[in-house]
KEKE-3310 file (N, C-alpha, C; in steps of 0.2 Angstrom, whole numbers, plus 5000, padded with zeros to 4 digits):
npx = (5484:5491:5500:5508:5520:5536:5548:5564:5571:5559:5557:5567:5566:5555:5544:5533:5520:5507:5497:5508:5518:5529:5537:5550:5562:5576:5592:5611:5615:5606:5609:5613:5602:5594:5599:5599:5586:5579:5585:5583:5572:5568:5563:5552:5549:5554:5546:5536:5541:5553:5566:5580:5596:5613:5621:5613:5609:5619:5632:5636:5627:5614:5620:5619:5605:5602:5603:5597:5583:5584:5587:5573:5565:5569:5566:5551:5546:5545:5545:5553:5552:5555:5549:5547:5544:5535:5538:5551:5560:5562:5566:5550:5549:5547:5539:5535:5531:5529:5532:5525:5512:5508:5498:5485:5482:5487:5493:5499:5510:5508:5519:5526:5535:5535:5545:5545:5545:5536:5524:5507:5502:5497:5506:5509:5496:5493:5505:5502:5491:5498:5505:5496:5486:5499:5500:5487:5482:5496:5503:5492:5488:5476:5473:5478:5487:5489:5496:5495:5500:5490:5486:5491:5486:5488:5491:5480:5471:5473:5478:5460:5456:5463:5456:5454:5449:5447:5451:5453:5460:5478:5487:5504:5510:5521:5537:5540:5549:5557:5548:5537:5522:5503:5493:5481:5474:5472:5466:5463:5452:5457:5443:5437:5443:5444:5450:5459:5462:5457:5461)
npy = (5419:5419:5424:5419:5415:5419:5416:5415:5430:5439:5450:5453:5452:5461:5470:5482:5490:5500:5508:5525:5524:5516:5505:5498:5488:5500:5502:5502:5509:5518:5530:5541:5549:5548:5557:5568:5571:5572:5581:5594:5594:5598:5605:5605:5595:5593:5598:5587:5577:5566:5574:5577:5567:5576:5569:5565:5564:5557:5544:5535:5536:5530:5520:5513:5515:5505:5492:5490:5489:5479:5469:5471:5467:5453:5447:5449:5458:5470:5482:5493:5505:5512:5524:5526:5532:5527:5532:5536:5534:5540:5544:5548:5547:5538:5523:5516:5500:5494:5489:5478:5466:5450:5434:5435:5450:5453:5465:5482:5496:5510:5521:5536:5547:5560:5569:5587:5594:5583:5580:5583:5578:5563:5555:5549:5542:5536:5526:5522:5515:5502:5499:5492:5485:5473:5474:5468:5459:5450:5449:5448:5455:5463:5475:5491:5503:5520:5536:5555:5571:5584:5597:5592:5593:5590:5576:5570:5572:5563:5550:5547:5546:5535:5526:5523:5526:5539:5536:5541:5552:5553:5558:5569:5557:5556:5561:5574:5585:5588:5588:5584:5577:5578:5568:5562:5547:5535:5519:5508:5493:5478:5472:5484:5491:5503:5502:5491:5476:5461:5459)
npz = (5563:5579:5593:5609:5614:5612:5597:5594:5588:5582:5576:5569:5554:5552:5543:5539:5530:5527:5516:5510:5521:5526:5537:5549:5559:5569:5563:5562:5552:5550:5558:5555:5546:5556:5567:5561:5558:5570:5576:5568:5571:5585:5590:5591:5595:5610:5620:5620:5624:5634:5644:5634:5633:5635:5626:5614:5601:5598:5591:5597:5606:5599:5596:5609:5613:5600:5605:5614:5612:5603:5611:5620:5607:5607:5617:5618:5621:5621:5605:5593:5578:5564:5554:5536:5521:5505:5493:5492:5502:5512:5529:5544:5554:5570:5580:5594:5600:5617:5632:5633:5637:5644:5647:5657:5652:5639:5632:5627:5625:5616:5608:5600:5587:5575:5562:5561:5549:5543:5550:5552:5540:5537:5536:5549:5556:5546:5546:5563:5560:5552:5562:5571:5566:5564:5577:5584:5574:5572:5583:5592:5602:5613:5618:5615:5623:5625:5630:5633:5634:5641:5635:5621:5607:5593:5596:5602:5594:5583:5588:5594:5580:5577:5582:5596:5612:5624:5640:5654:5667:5670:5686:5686:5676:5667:5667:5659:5647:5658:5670:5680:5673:5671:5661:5647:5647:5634:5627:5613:5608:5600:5597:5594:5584:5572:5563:5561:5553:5542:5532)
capx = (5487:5492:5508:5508:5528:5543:5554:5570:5571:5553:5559:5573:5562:5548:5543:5526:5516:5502:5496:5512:5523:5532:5541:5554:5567:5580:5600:5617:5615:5600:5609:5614:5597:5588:5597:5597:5579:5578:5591:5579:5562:5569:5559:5546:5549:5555:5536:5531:5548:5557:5571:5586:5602:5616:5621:5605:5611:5628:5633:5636:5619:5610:5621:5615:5596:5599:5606:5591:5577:5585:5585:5567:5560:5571:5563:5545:5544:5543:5546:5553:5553:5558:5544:5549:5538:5537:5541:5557:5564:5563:5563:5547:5548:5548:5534:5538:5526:5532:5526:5521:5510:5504:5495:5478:5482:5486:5492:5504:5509:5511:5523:5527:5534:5537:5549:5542:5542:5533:5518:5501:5501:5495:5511:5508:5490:5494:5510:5499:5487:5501:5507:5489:5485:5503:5499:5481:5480:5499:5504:5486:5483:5469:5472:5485:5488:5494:5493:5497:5497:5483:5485:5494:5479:5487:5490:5473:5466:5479:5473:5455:5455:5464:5450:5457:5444:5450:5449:5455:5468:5483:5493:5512:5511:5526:5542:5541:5554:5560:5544:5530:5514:5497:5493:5478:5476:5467:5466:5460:5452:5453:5438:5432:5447:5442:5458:5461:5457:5460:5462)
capy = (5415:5422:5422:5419:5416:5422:5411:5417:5435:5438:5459:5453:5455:5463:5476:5484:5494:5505:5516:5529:5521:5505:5502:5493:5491:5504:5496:5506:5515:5525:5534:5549:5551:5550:5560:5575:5573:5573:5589:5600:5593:5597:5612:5606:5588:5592:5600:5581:5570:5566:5578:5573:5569:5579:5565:5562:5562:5555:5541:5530:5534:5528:5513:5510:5511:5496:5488:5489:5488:5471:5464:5470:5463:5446:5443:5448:5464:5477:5482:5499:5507:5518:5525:5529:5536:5522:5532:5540:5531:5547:5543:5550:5547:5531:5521:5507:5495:5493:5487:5470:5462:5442:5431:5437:5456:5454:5472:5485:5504:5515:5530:5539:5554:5563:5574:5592:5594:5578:5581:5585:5575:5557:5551:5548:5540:5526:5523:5518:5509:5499:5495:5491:5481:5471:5470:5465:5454:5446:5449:5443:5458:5463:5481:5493:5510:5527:5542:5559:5577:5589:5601:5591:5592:5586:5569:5568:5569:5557:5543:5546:5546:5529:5521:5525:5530:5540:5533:5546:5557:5551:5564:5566:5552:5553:5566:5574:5590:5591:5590:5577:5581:5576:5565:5562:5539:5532:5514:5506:5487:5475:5471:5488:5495:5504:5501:5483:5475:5454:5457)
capz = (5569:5586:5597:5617:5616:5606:5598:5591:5587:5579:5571:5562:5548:5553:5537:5541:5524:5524:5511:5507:5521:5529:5544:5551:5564:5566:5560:5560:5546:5549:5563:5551:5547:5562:5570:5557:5558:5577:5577:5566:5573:5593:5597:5589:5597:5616:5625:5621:5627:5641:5642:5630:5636:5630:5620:5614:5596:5595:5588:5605:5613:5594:5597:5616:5609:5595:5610:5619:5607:5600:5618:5619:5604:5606:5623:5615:5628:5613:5596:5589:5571:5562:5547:5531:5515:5502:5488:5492:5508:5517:5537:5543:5562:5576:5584:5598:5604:5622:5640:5633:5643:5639:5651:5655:5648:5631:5631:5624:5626:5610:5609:5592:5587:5568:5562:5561:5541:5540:5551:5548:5533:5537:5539:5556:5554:5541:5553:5566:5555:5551:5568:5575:5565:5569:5586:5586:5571:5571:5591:5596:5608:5615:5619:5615:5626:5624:5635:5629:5639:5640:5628:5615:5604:5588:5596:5604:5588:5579:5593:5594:5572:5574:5586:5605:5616:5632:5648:5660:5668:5676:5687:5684:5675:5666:5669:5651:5645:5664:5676:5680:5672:5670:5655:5648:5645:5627:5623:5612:5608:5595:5594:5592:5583:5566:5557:5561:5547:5541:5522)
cpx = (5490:5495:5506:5515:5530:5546:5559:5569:5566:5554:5563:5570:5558:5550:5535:5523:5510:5502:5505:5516:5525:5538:5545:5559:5572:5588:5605:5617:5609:5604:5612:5608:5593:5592:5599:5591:5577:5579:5585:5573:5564:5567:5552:5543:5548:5547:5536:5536:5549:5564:5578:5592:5608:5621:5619:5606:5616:5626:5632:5629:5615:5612:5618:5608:5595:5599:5597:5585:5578:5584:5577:5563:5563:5567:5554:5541:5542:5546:5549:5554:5552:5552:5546:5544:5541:5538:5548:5563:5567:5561:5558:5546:5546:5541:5538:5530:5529:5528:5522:5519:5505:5499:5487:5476:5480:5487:5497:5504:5511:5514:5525:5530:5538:5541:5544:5538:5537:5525:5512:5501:5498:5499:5508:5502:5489:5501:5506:5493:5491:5502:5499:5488:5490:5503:5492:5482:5488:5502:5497:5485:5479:5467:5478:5486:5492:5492:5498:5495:5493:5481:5489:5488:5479:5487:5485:5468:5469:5474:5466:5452:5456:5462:5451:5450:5450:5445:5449:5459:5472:5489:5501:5511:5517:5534:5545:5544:5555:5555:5539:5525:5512:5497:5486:5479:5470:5470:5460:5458:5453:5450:5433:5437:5446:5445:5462:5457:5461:5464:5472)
cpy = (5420:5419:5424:5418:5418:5417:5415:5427:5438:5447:5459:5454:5456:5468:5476:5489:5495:5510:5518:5527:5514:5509:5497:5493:5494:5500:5505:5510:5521:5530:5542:5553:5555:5554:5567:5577:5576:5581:5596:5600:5594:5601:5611:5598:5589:5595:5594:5575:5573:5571:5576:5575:5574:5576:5561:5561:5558:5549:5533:5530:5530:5519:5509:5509:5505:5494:5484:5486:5481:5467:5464:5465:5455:5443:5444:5453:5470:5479:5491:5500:5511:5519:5527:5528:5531:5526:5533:5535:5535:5543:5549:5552:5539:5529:5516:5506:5493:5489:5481:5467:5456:5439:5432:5445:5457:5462:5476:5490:5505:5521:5532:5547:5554:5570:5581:5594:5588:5580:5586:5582:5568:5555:5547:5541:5534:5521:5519:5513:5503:5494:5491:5486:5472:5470:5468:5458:5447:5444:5448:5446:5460:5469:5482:5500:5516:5533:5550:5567:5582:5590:5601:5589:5588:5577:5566:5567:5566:5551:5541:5545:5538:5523:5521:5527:5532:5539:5538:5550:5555:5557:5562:5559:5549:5560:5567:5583:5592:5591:5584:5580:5573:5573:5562:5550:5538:5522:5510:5496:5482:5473:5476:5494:5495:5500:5495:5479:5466:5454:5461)
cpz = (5574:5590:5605:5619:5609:5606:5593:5593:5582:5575:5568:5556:5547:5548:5538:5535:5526:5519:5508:5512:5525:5534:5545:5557:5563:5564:5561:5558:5545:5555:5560:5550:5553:5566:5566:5559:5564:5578:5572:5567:5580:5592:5595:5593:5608:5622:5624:5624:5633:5640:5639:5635:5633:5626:5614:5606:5591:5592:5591:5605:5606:5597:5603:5614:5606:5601:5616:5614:5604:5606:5619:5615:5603:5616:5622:5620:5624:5606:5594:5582:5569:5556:5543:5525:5509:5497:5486:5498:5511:5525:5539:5552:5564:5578:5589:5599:5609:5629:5637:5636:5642:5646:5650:5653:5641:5629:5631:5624:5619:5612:5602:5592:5578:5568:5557:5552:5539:5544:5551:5541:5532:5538:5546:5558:5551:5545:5557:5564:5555:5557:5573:5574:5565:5576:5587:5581:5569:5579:5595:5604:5608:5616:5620:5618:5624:5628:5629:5634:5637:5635:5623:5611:5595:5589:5600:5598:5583:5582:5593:5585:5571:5580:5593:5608:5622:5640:5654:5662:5672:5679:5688:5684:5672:5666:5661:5653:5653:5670:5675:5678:5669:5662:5654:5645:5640:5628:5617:5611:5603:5593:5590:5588:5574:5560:5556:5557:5544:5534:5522)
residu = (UNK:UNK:UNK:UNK:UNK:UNK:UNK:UNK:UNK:UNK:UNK:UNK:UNK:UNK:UNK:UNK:UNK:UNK:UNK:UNK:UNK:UNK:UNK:UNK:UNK:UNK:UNK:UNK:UNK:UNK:UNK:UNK:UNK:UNK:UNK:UNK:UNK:UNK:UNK:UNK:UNK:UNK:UNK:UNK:UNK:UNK:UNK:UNK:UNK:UNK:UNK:UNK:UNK:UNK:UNK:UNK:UNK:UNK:UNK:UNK:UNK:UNK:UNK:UNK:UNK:UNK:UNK:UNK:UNK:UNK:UNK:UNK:UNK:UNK:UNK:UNK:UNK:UNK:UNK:UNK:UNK:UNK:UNK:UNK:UNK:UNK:UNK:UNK:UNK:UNK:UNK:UNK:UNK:UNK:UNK:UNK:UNK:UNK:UNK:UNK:UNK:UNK:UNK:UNK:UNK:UNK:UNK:UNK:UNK:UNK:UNK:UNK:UNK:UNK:UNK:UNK:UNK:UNK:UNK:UNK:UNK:UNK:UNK:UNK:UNK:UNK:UNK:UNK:UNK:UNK:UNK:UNK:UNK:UNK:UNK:UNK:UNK:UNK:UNK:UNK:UNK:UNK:UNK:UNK:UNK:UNK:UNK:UNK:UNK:UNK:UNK:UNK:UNK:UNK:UNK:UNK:UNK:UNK:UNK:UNK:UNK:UNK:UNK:UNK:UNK:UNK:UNK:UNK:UNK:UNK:UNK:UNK:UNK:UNK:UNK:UNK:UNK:UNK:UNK:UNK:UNK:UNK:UNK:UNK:UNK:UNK:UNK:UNK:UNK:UNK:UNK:UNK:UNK:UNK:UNK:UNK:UNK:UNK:UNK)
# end
């Protein structure tokens, strides 16, 4: 079945499983975690973000994110969540599904990022397995996007692993660690997406 509107708060209990781990939205009490994780994945994190603010970990700025991200997914504009390893319920790193777009689009941006000891292991990979298949086969979109800059090589070959083709180059397309730069754009389709799968 397939949604063209939102009613209620459709992420109140969204839990999303692949493989080794599940997803879900972030709450309160992850904000000790996430932001240890954050704080010893930054230099390995900031070359691909937007420049943190200097509250970027507190306890307030965590609180202003739910804030937002609950209004997101109660208006049915986007989805964030937090990944965690099903054996242990280690946090692993975030995805949103953002820039919802219904009518005759059907289409949605991806962003993700893992904390440093976790990447390069799959994590990442069954993550977005997870959410793919979530937004093609339970959100009944059609196409989901992501961009990524030049010479970030591990998340070109993440995207194009989990069925993305690249479309193109867009200049200063988004003002990441301090400056506008070039990015390159992937989407992929539903119909032609590896990983999306009915069973």
């Amino acid at each position: 079945m397939f949604f063209s509107t939102f009613r209620g708060n459709p992420a109140r209990a969204l839990r999303l499983r692949h493989k080794r781990v599940y997803l879900r939205p972030p709450v309160q009490r992850d904000w000790r975690e996430w932001a240890a994780l954050r704080a010893e994945s930054r230099e390995f994190l900031a070359p691909w973000e937007p420049t943190w603010p200097y509250d970027a970990l507190t306890r307030g700025a965590f609180r202003r994110r739910l804030k937002i991200y609950k209004g997101e997914a109660k208006l049915g504009a986007g989805f964030s969540l937090l990944a965690f390893r099903e054996a242990d319920d280690v946090m692993l790193g975030g995805i949103t599904l953002s820039n919802l777009r219904r009518g005759v689009a059907q289409a949605g941006s991806l962003g993700y990022w893992i904390g440093e000891s976790y990447s390069r292991q799959g994590y990442m990979t069954e993550s977005l397995v997870a959410v793919l298949n979530y937004a093609f086969l339970r959100l009944g979109l059609h196409r989901v996007e992501a961009a990524c800059l030049e010479d970030n090589s591990a998340s070109r070959a993440l995207l194009l692993k989990c069925g993305f083709h690249e479309e193109g180059r867009a200049r200063e397309y988004l003002r990441i660690n301090g400056r506008w730069q070039d990015h390159q754009l992937f989407a992929v389709l539903r119909h032609n997406c590896p990983v999306a799968t009915d069973s």
